[in-house]
N, C-alpha and C positions, 0 to 999 in steps of 0.2 A: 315081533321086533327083531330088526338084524343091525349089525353094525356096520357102517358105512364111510369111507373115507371122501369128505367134500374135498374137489380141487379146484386150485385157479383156473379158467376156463380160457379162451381165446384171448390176449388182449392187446389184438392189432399188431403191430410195426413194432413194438416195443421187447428186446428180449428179455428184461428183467425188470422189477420196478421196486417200490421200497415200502412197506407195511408201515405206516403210519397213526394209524388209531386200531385199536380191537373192539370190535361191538359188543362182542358176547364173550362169556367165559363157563368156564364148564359147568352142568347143572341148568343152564339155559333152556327155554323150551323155544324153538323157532318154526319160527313158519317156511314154507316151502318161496322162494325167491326174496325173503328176507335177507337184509345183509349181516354179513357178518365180520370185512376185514375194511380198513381201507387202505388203498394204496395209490401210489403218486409215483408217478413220471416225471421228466423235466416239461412236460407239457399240460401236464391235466391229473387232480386226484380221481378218482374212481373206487365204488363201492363191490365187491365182493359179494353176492348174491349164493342162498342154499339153494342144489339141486332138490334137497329132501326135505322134510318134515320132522323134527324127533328132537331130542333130548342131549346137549352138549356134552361128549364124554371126558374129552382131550383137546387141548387145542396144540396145534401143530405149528405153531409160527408166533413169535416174537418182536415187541415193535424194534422196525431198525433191521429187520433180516432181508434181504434181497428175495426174490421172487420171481419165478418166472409160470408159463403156460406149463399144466400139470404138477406143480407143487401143493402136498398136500397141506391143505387148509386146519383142518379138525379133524377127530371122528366123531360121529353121530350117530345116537343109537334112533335110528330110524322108523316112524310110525309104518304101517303095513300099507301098502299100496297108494304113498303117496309119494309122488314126484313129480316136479318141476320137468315140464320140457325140454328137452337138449339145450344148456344155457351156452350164449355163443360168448358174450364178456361183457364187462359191469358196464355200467352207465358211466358217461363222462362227456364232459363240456368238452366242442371244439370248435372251429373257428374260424368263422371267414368274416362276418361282419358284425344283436342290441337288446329290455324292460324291466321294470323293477325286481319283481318276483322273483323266488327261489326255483328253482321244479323240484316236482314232488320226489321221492324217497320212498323206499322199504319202509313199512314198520318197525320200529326198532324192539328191542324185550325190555323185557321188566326192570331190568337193569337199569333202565336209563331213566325210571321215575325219578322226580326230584326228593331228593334225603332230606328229612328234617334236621339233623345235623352236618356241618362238614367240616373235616377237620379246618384246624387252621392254617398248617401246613401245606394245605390244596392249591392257596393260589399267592403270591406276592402281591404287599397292600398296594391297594390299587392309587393311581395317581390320574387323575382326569382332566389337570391341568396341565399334564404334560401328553401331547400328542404323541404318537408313534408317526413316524417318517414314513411310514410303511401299510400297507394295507392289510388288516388283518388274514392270519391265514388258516382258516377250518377246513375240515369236508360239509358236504352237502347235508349230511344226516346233522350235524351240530350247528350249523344255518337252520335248517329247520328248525330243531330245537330250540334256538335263540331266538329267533322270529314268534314260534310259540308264545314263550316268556315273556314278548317284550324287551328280550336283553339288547342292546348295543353293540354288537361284536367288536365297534372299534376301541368300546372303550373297556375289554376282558384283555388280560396280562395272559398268554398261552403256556401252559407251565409243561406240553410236550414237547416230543421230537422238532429239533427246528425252532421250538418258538409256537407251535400247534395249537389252537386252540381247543381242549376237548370238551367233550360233554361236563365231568366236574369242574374246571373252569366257568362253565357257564353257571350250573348249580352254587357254587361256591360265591360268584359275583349276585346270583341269587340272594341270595341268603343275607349278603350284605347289607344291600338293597332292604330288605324284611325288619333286618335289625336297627334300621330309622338313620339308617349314612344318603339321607336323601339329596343332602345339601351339592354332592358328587356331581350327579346331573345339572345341574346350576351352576356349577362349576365349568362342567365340561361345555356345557351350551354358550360360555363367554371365549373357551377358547381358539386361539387361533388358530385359523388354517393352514392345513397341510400341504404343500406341494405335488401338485396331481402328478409330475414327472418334472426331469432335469435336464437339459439340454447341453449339460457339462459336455458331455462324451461326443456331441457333434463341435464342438467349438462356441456356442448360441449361448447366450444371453442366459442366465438362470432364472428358472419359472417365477411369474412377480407371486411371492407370500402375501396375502391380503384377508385381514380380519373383516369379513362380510357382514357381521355382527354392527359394525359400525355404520351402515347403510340402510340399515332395518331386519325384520326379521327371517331367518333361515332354515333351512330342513335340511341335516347333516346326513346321507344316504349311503352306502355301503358299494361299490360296486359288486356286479355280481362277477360270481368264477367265471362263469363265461366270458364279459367282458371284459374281466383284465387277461385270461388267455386269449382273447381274439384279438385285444388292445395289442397287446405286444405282439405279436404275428402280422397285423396289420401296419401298424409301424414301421417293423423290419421290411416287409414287402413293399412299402409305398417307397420308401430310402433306398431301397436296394436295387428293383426294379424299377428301370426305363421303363415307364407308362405310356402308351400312346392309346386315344382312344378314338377309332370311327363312330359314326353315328350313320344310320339308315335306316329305310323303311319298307317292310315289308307287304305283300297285300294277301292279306289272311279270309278275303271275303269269303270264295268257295271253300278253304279250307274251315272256317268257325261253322259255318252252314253244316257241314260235314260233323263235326263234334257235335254241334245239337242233336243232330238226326241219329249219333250213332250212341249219346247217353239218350234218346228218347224208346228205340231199342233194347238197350240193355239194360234200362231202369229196372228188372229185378235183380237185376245183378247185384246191384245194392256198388258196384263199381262209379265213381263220376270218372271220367275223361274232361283233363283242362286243356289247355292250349300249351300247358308246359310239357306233359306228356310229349307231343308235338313234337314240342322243341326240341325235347333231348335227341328223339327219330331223329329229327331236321340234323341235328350237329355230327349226328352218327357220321349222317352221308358226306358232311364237310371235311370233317376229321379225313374220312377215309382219301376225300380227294386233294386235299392241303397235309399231307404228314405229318409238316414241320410244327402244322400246331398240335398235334400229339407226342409233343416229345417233354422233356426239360433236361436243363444243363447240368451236367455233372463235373463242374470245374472249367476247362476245356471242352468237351466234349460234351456232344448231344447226343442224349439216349431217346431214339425211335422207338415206341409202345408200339405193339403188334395187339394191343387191344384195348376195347370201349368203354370206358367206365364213366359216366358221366356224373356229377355230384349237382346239386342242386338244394338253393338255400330254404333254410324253414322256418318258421317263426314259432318262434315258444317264449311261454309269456317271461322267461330271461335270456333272450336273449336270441340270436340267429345261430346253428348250426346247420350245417353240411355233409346231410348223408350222401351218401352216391349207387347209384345203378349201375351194377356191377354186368357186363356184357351187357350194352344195352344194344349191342348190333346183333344180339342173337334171341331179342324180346320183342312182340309185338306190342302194339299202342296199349289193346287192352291189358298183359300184364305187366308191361311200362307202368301206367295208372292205378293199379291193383296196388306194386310193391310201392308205389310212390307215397299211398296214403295208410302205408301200412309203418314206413318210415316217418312219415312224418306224425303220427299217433305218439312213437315212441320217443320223437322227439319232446311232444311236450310234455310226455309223461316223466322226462329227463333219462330215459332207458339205453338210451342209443350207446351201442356200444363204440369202442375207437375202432374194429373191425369194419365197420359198418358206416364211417365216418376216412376213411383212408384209401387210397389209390386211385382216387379220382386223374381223368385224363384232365377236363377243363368244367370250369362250374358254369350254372347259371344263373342269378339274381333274379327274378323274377318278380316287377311291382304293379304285372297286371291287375290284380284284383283291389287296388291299393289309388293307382292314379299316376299323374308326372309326363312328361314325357321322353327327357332323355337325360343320362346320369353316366359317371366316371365310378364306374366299378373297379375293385382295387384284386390286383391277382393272388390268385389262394396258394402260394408256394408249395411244392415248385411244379406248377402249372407254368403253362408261356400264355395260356391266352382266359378269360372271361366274360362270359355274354351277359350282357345287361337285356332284360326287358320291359316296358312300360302299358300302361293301358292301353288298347287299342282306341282312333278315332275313326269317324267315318268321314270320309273327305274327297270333294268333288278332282276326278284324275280323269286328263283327257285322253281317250279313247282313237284318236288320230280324225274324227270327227264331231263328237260330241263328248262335253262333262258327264262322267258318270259318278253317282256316289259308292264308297270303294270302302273299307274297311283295312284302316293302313294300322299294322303295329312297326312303332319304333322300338329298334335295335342298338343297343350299344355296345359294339367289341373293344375291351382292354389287352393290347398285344405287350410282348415283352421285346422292346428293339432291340436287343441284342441278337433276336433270335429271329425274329419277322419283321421284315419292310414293309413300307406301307402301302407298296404294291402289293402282295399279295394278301394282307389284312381287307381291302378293298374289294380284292379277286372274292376271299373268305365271304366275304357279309354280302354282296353281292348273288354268291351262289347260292347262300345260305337263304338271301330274299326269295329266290326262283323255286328251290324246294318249298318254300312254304306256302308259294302260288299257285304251286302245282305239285302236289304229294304223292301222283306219283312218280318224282324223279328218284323219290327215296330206293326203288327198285334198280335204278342205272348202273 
């Protein structure tokens, strides 16, 4: 057994951020990538993960302290040759575009079994006829938790940091619940509804309040974290950003041929190659020849990236994030597809860190596998531009003497006009068509 000081680990763009619930306390036994803190940005909460394995001896941070990368966490008296992998930074919702579900979580310790008793003190008497304005606000580990139980989140009084809702808070509304205050729920299910958002702050009409209850019956649903950080990010992006958006179509026939034949090959690989892969190659080469859609504004002034980070959306079952392929101009197809599904594993595992989610040059929406065929994708700030994709169709294209059938994906580019005209948006998706027609211009 040694002792061991756990620290905060990478955690993106962010220099400091603010410790908001503690998972464990000394005496604890944890597991190796168990969480232990949690903490919050003005963008996203995110859970605190052990390097090691062993036994809580100290804990080194207090809710409410500031934090940055390398602040120690605890000390841990450490099982022998157990260790977590080089942790890069916690899991955390982020955001470009949506499902019920939570994503999963660490295990938590022993700590967090439900008490047979709780004080009374734990939580203020709860009132279910009176709504909150507000969407409740946990971490992911205490959604789980609730979800577990059966609790409500919206309708637990948060008696932390903020307004927080923790773990005892849920216990304690627990228990209530147990001691036959059932009548609560019957209560809360006649009340009125709350205002999804306010339109005060643009000058607009205020949101109509509408008891739905009166209409028939309803299923009162939580949004998830994700969603209300993407909500508000998309928002601000649609209002902010001048959207303009081409539409075109690409001819992928020899290049999909090519993708069969090259996952038919490397099927031990245990690798697939999509057609997004592809895509991102595809955008390299555009980027490189279009600059201006490799930049974003800083005020005034436009900042030109001298490099390829491509972000590309995921689906997890709460919701869409946004990892990105970090130099994708210096990655083949094959470990393009490799890291692509290795990223998106950890997305729906809810793992992804904010490193791993940040400095993307331009995204891509991708609803190949899904259907549609053309759509207004909304730009990922502060991007200038975003690529929409759809299903492919196969569709008769004249040849300059006869119909051929062609394998056409449509394309949809979201540009920022402040920054690109729609000549050169044109030029973009145009070029971007001919690379994908012929792969290899990717070499030019």
């Amino acid at each position: 057994m040694s002792l061991v000081e756990v620290k905060v680990p990478d955690i993106g763009d962010f220099d400091e951020v603010t410790v908001i619930e503690l998972l464990v306390k000394p005496g604890d036994t944890v597991k190796v990538e168990q969480s232990l803190i949690t903490v919050e940005s003005d963008k996203a909460s995110m859970e605190i993960p052990s390097s090691h394995a062993g036994v809580v001896k100290s804990l080194r941070v207090k809710l409410g302290d500031k934090v940055a990368e390398g602040h120690i966490v605890l000390e841990l008296e450490a099982s022998a040759s157990v260790r977590a992998e080089p942790v890069e930074a916690p899991a955390a919702p982020s955001a470009s575009v949506s499902a019920p579900n939570s994503p999963s979580v660490p295990v938590k310790s022993s700590s967090d079994a439900i008490k047979t008793e709780v004080p009374a003190a734990a939580l203020p008497a709860h009132e279910p006829s009176t709504p909150s304005a507000t969407l409740p606000h946990a971490s992911p580990s205490v959604r789980k938790f609730a979800r577990e139980l059966g609790v409500p989140l919206g309708e637990v009084r948060g008696s932390g940091l903020k307004g927080r809702i923790t773990h005892e808070d849920v216990q304690a509304f627990t228990a209530a619940v147990m001691r036959g205050d059932a009548k609560t729920q019957a209560i809360a299910a006649k009340a009125p509804a709350v205002a999804a958002t306010s339109g005060d702050s643009l000058g607009l009409l205020p949101w109509p309040k509408v008891d739905f209850t009166k209409f028939g019956t309803v299923e009162r649903k939580e949004l998830s974290r994700i969603k209300k950080i993407s909500g508000a990010n998309l928002h601000r992006n649609w209002v902010v950003i001048p959207h303009v958006t081409n539409h075109d179509e690409a001819d992928i026939t020899d290049l999909e041929a090519l993708r069969v034949q090259l996952n038919k090959e490397n099927e031990k690989s245990g690798i697939k190659i999509t057609m997004l892969a592809f895509l991102i190659k595809a955008c390299v080469a555009a980027l490189k020849k279009f600059p201006e859609f490799n930049a974003s504004l800083d005020g005034d002034t436009l900042v030109l990236k001298k490099y390829f980070h491509v972000g590309f959306a995921a689906d997890t079952p709460n919701g869409l994030v946004v990892p990105v392929i970090k130099d994708a101009d210096q990655k083949g197809i094959m470990a393009i597809a490799k890291e692509m599904g290795e990223l998106a594993a950890k997305a729906r595992e809810g793992k992804l860190s904010p490193a791993e989610m940040s400095g993307g040059c331009i995204s891509i929406s991708s609803l190949g596998g899904i259907g549609g065929t053309y759509f207004t994708p909304i730009i990922n700030a502060p991007e200038v531009a975003i690529l929409g994709a759809c299903k492919g169709e196969i569709k008769p294209k004249w040849d300059g003497s006869k119909f051929e059938p062609r394998l056409m994906l449509p394309l949809s580019l979201s540009w920022d006009h402040r920054v690109i005209d729609g000549a050169s948006a044109a030029r973009f998706n145009a070029y971007l068509g001919s690379v994908l027609a012929d792969f290899r211009r990717v070499m030019l």
